[in-house]
N, C-alpha and C positions, 0 to 999 in steps of 0.2 A: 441290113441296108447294103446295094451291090456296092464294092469298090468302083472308086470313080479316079479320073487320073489329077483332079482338084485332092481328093482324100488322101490317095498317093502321095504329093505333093507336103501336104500340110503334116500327116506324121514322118515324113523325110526330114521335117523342118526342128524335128523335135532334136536336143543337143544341151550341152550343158549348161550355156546361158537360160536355156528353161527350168533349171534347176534354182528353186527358190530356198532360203534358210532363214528361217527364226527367229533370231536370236533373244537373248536374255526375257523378258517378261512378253515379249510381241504375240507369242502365241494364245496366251488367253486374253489378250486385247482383241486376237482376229477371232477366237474360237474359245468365248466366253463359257458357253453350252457344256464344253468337254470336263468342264471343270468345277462348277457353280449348278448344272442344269438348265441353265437358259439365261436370259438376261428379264423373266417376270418377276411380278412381286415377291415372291416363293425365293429368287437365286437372291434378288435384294436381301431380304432379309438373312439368306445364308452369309454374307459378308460378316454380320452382326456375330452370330451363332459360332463363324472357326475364330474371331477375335475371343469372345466367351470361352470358349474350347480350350484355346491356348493357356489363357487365364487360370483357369479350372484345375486344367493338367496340374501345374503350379500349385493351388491349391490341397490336390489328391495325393503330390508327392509328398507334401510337408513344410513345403515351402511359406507358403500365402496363407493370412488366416480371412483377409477380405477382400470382394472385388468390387470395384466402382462401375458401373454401368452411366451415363449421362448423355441425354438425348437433347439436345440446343436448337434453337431456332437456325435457318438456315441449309438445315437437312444433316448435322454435324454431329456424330458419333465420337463417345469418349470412353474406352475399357481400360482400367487401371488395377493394375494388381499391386500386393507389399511384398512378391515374391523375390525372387532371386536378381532380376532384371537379365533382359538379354545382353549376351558377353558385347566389349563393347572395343576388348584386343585386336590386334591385326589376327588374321586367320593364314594358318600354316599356311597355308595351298594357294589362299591369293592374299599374298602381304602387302599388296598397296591399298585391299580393304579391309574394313572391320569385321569381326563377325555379322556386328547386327546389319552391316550393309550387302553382307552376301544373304543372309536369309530371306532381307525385305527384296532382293530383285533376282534372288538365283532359286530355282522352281528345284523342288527336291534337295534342300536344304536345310536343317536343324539337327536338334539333340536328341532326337526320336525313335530316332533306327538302334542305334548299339545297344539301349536298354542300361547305359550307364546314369544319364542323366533323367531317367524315367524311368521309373518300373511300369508302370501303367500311363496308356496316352490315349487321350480322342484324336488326336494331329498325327498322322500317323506315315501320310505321304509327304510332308516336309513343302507342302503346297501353302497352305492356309494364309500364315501373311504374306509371303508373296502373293495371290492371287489378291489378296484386298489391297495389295498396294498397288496393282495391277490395276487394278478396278474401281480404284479411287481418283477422283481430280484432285484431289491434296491430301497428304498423311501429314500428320507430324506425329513425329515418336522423340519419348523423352525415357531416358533408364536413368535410375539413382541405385550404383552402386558405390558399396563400399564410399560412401558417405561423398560423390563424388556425382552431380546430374549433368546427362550428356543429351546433346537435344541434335534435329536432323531432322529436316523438310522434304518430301516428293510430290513427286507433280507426274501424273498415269505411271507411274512406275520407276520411273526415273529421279535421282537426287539432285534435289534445286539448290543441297546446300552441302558443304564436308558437316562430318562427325566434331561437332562443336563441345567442347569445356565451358560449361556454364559455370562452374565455380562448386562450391562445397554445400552441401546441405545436411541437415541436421534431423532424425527421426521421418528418415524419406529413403523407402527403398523401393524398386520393382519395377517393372514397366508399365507406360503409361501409353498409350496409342489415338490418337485424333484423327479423322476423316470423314472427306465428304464424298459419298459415291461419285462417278463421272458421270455425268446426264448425257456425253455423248455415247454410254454404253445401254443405262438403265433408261436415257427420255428422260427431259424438260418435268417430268407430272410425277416420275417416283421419291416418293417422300419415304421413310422409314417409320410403321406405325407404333405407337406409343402403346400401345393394349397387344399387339402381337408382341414383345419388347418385354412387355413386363411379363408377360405369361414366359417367355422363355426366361428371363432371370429366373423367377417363381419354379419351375419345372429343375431349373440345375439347383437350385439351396434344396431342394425336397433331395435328390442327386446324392447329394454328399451334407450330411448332418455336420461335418466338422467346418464347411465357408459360411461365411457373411457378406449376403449379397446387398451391396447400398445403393439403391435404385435411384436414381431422379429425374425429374423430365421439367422443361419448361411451361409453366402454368400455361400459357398460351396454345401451346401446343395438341392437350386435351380437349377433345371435344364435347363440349357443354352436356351434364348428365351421365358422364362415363363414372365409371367406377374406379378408372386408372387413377393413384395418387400419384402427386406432384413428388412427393421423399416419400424413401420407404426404407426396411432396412430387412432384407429377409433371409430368415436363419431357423430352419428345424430339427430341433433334437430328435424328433421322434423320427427324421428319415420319409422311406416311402408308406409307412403308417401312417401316418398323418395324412399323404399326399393321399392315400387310397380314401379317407375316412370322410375327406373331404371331398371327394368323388362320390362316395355314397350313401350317403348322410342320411339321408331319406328315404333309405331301398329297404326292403325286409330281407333279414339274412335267415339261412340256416345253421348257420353259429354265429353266436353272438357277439363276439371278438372275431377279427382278422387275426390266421395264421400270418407272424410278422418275425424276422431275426433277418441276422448276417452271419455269414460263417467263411472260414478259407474255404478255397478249393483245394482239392488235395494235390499233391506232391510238393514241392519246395519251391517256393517262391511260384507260384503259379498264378495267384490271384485271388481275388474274391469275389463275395457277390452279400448281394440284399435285397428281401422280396418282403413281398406283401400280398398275402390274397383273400379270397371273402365267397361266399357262395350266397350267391342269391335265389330267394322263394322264387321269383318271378323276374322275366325280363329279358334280357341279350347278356352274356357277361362281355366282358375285355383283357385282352393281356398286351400291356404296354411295356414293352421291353428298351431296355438300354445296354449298353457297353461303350465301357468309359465314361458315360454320360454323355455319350452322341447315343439320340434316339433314333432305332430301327424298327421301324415302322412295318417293314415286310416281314419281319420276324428272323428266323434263321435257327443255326444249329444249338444256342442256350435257349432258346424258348422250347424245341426238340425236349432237348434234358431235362427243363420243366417239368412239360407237361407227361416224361414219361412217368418221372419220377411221382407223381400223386397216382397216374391210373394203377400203377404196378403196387404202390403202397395201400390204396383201398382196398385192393383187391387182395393183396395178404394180410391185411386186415381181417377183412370177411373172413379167409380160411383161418384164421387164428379164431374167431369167434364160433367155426363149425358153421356157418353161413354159405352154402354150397351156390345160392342162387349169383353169392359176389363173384364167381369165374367167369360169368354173363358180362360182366361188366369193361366197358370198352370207350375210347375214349370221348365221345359222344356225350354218355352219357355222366363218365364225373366233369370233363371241362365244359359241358356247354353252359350252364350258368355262373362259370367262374370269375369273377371281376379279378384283377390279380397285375400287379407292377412288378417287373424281374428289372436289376440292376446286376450287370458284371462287370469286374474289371479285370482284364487282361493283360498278357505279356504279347505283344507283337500280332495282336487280333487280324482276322483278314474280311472284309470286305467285299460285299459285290460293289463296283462301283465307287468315281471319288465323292458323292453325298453320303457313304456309309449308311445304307437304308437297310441293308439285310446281313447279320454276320454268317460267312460260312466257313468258320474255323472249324477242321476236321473233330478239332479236342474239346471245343467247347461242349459236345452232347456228352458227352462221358463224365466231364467233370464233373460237371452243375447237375445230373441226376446224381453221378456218387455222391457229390456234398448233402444232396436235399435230401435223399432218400431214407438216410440216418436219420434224421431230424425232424422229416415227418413221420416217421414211422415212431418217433418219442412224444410228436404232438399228440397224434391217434391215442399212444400209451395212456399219457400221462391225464386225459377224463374220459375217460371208457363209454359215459352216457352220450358224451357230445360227438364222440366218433361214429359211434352205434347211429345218433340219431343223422351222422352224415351217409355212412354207410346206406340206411334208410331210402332217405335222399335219391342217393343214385340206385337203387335195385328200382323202386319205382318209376325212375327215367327209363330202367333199362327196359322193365316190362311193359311202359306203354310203348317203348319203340318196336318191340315183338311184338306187340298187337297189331300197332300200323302195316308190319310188313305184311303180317297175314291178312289185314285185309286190303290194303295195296289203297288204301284213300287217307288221304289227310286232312281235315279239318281246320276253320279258320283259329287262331288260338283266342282263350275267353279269359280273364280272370280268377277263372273258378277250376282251373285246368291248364295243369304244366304239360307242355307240349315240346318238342324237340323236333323241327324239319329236318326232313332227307339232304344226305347228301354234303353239302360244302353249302346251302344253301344260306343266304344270308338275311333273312327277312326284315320286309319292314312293319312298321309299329302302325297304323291305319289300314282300319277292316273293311272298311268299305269300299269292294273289289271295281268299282268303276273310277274309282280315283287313283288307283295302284298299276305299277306297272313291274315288269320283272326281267333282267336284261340275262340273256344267256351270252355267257361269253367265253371264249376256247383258255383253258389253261387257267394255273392257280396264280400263277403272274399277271395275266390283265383280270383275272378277279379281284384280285389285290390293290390293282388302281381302279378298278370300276367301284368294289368298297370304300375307298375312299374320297371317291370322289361324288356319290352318290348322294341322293336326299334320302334319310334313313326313314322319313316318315311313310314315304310314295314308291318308295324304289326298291325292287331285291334285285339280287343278282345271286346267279348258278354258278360257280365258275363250271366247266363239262372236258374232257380228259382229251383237249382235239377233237381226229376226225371222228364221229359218231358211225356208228352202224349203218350202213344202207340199207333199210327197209325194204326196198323196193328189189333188191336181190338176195335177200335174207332169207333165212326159213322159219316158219312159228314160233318153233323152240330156241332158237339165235336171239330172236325178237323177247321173248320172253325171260328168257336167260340174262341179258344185259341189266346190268345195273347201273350208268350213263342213264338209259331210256327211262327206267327204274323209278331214280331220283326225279328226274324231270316228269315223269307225271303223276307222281306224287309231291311233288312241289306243287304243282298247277291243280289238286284236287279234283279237277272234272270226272279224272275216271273217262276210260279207252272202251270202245265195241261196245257192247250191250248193256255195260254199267256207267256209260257215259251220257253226265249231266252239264247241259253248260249254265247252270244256274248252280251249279258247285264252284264254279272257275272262281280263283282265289285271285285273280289280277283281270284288269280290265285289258291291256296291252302285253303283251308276248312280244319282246325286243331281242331280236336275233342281233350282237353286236361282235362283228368278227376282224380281224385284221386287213384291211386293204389292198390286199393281195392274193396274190394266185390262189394261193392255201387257204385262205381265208374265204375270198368264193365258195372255194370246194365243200370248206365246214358248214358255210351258207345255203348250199343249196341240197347238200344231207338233212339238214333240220329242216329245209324248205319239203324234201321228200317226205321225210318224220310227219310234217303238219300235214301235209297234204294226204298222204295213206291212211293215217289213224288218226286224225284229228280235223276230217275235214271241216266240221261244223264251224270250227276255231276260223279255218282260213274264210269260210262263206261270210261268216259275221262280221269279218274286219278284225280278228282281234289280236293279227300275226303282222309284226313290223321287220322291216332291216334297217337296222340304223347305219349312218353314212359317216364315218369319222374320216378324216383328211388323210390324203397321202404324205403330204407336202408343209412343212414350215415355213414363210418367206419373210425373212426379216432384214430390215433399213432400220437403223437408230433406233428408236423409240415404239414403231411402226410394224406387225406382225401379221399378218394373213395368209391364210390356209388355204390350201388348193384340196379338191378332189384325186385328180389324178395328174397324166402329164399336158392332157389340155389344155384342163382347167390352169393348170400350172403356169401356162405359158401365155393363156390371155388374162390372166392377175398380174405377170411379169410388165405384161404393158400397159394396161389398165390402170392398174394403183401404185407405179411407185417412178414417180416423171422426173426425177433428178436424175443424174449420173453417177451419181456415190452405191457401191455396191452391195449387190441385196444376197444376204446372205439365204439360203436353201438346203433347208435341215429335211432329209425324210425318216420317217417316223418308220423303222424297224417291224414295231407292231405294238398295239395295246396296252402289252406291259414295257414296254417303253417308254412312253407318255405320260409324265407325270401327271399327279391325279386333277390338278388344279386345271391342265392343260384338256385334259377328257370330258370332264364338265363342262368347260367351256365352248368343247368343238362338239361335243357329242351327246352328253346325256342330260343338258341343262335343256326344260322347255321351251324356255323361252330363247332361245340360239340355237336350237339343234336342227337337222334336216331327218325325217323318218320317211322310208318308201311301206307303204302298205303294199302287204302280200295279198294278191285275188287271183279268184279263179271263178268267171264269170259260167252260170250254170249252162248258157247258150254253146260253150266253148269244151263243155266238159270232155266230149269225146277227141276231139283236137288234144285239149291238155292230157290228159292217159294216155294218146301214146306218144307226145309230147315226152313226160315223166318214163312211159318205159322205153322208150330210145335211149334216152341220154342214161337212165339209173338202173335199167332192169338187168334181168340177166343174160341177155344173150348179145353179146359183144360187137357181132356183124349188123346189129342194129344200128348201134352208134358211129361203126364205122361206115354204113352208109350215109348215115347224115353228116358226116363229115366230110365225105365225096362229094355230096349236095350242095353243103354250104360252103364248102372251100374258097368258091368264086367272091363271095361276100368277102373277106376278110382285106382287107387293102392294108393295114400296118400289125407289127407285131412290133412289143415292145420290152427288147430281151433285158 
């Protein structure tokens, strides 16, 4: 945009009174998102989860042996531990307050960092209850130390009362925490559900076999026919063994016990870990990973250690038995049917991100294969038949996956025949290709929230490595040579050129979903050239989408709505939000930015999504080719003329 002498003017104007500051807990009052991931049900419930966390830690050190969890009419959250209780002293640094009153309003505060008062933590940015006291309309916290309970009232953040002496108490120790979220952050409508609530207590006692977790919730509050109980009291010996067992209770395995221990990690004081895994005849597996007992979801570098630590040990398995065909073996094929729970605990873990969704601790891949790899390599030992018959197992995955590549076709999977798709591909469980849809999407980051945000019955998703090959300036052997292109159409079974059937295609819909932006275009309109040169049948029939996920967040209190682009943006601005209280304006990065709950909602759910269908009307054909070789072929002065051409058109750009 040209300078103007208004424009002039207004950054002349800029000076230190525009300098705005923070202070104490105001930032995640203004910028809930930075810290929680948004203000949806999903960040609601994470209030729940670091007060648990907290608790837990306490638990893991040695402290606590039970935690109270209570959910009350009113919307009124109660986490109570018999731990140690938060210190309740003046604090060096700021002696006119308490400990516990710096931790509950000072952001990056606790016992966490030195590794004196934890060896192992989920709380780890010193955020956790400051931000729920942040995020609450009332806290009340109560500590009983040293036989002594001290009680203290907030209101959004702020202490509505001093650090009070309640008097002496007797067989009472630890911290005890009350609150109700602030409905001017979460909206009048968010409630805390009772069945999400219990699944997380249930998921931390499986966590750690040494807590007892004591569940209860308000009769009232259950909704008629749940399975939620009113008390509960939950505590597993058996660990993630149990948790897994009761995940696949039903499944047919190829060993008939779960591989199940704990062991340290090696060097001193390092850590440890506890796993659980299971191979399944048939089906998808899973690996649900933890550290700390904050679950990551994305995976990271101990699920790395894992999963190398089995391929590397089958595979010296094999050569130990003179089994030449197990060198074939790759990870494909021993983890794709894996069902499998990894727990670690660490010393000073690192994080993408403050939800702890993926660990990427340099050490963690070194450790957790050195601990495992002993240990499975004793489980193999220790019944030779039940090895051999896993071993088995995988030489048969590996060989049908040789076969596939040689004949370059995939097949729908049956019953009767263990199958393994190309690629990164994540299939769904319904065969019947006019009800199924399949979203391609750039990178293993928005694959990661398109799997979980997906319907697993209807829906697969590709993730694809970015920009894809250009076709349309490629040479036979480029084209053929890729393994991007590869996967993708062996995923989609039709089958290219002269072996192309569209009564093979394996999905009704073909969902091109790319990130909203420039780059994202770019990915869009490669796979659009992709369809269009070798797949034209696909585009004639209708069976090639782009889906349209939002640029834009716009959020007022309670109240959220997505924009398209900066247009749309800015007739939603006036359109839907008529008070004067400010609307907050998140843009979404790309894909795997967007939590999953939030991509279903904007994007891949049917019933709320927008889809453009890709055509190419047969009347237009010769238009469209040289259309396609302007803009993607190879000779460059093509493009640059139509850029000459259309130059005039273009009235905004938006840098």
């Amino acid at each position: 945009m040209a300078e103007t002498p208004e424009t002039r003017r207004e950054a002349d104007s800029y000076s230190a009174k525009d300098i705005e500051v923070l202070e104490g807990l105001e930032p995640v009052r203004r910028r809930p998102g930075m810290y929680i991931g948004g203000t949806d049900d999903a960040a609601l419930h994470h209030l729940a989860a670091e007060l648990l966390d907290n608790a837990m830690d306490e638990a893991v050190a040695g402290h606590a042996s039970f935690i109270e969890v209570a959910l009350e009419p009113g919307n009124w959250l109660t986490v109570r531990d018999n731990g140690r209780g938060i210190p309740v002293d003046p604090h060096p640094k700021f002696k006119n307050l308490s400990a516990l009153e710096v931790i509950l309003t000072t952001l990056h505060s606790g016992g966490k960092f030195s590794g004196k008062a934890y060896a192992t933590s989920g709380g780890l940015h010193g955020v956790g209850a400051s931000v729920v006291n942040a995020l609450a309309e009332t806290l009340e916290v109560e500590v009983a130390r040293e036989r002594v309970l001290w009680k203290q009232t907030y209101a959004r953040g702020k202490p509505m009362t001093k650090l009070i002496n309640a008097g002496p108490v007797q067989n009472r120790r630890g911290t005890a925490i009350r609150f109700r979220p602030d409905p001017e952050i979460f909206g009048p409508a968010a409630f805390f559900s009772p069945a999400r609530l219990y699944r997380l207590c249930r998921s931390k006692a499986y966590l750690f076999r040494g807590v007892e977790i004591r569940w209860s919730c308000a009769p009232v509050l259950i909704q008629a026919g749940s399975d939620i109980p009113a008390t509960a009291v939950l505590h597993f010996p058996g660990g993630l063994r149990d948790s897994l067992e009761e995940d696949i209770a039903d499944a047919a395995r190829v060993l008939p016990q779960p591989w199940a221990g704990e062991a340290a990690l090696p060097g001193e004081d390092s850590g440890r870990l506890e796993w659980a895994a299971a191979w399944l005849e048939t089906g998808e597996g899973f690996l649900h990973s933890y550290c700390n007992t904050v679950p990551t979801p994305l995976g990271g570098t101990h699920e790395a250690g894992f999963r190398s630590a089995l391929v590397k040990g089958l595979r010296a398995w094999g050569e130990q038995r003179g089994n030449r065909r197990a060198a074939a073996l790759t990870a494909e094929d021993v983890l794709g049917p894996l069902a499998a729970k990894l727990s670690v605990f660490l010393r000073d873990p690192q994080f993408q991100g403050q939800t702890k969704e993926k660990l990427t601790s340099q050490d963690a891949a070194r450790l957790v294969e050195t601990a495992l790899r002993d240990r499975f390599d004793h489980f193999l030992g220790a019944d030779p038949t039940q090895a051999d018959n896993l071993l088995s197992f995988a030489i048969e995955r590996a060989e049908e996956r040789l076969r596939r590549k040689e004949s370059k076709d995939t097949a729908r999977k049956s019953p009767t025949r263990r199958l393994r798709l190309p690629g990164k591909l994540t299939d769904c469980t319904r065969e019947n290709a006019a009800e199924t849809e399949i979203f391609l999407v750039e990178g293993d980051s928005a694959g990661g929230s398109a799997k979980q945000a997906r319907n697993r019955e209807t829906q697969a998703v590709l993730p694809l490595r970015g920009k894809i090959l250009n076709v349309a300036s490629a040479s036979a052997d480029k084209l053929r040579g890729n393994q991007e292109l590869k996967d993708l159409i062996e995923a989609l079974g039709c089958g290219v050129g002269e072996r192309f059937d569209r009564a093979r295609l394996r999905y009704g819909r073909v969902i091109i979903m790319t990130d909203a932006d420039v780059d994202g275009a770019h990915i869009a309109s490669l796979l659009m050239t992709f369809f269009y040169r070798e797949l034209p049948e696909l585009v004639r029939h209708g069976h090639v989408y782009l889906a349209q996920p939002p640029l834009y967040r716009l959020t007022q209190g309670a109240k959220s709505v997505y924009a398209m682009d900066d247009a749309d943006r800015e007739r939603k601005l006036k359109r839907e939000f008529k008070s004067s209280a400010k609307v907050e304006i998140s843009r979404f990065k790309g894909l795997g930015e967007m939590p999953p709950a939030q991509l279903k909602e904007t994007t891949m759910d049917p019933a709320r999504r927008t889809l453009l269908r890709v055509v190419a009307a047969p009347e237009d054909r010769a238009a469209t080719n040289t259309l396609v070789e302007s803009l993607m072929g190879r000779r460059p002065e093509l493009r640059f003329q139509f850029i000459q051409e259309h130059a005039r058109t273009v009235t905004e750009v938006d840098v």
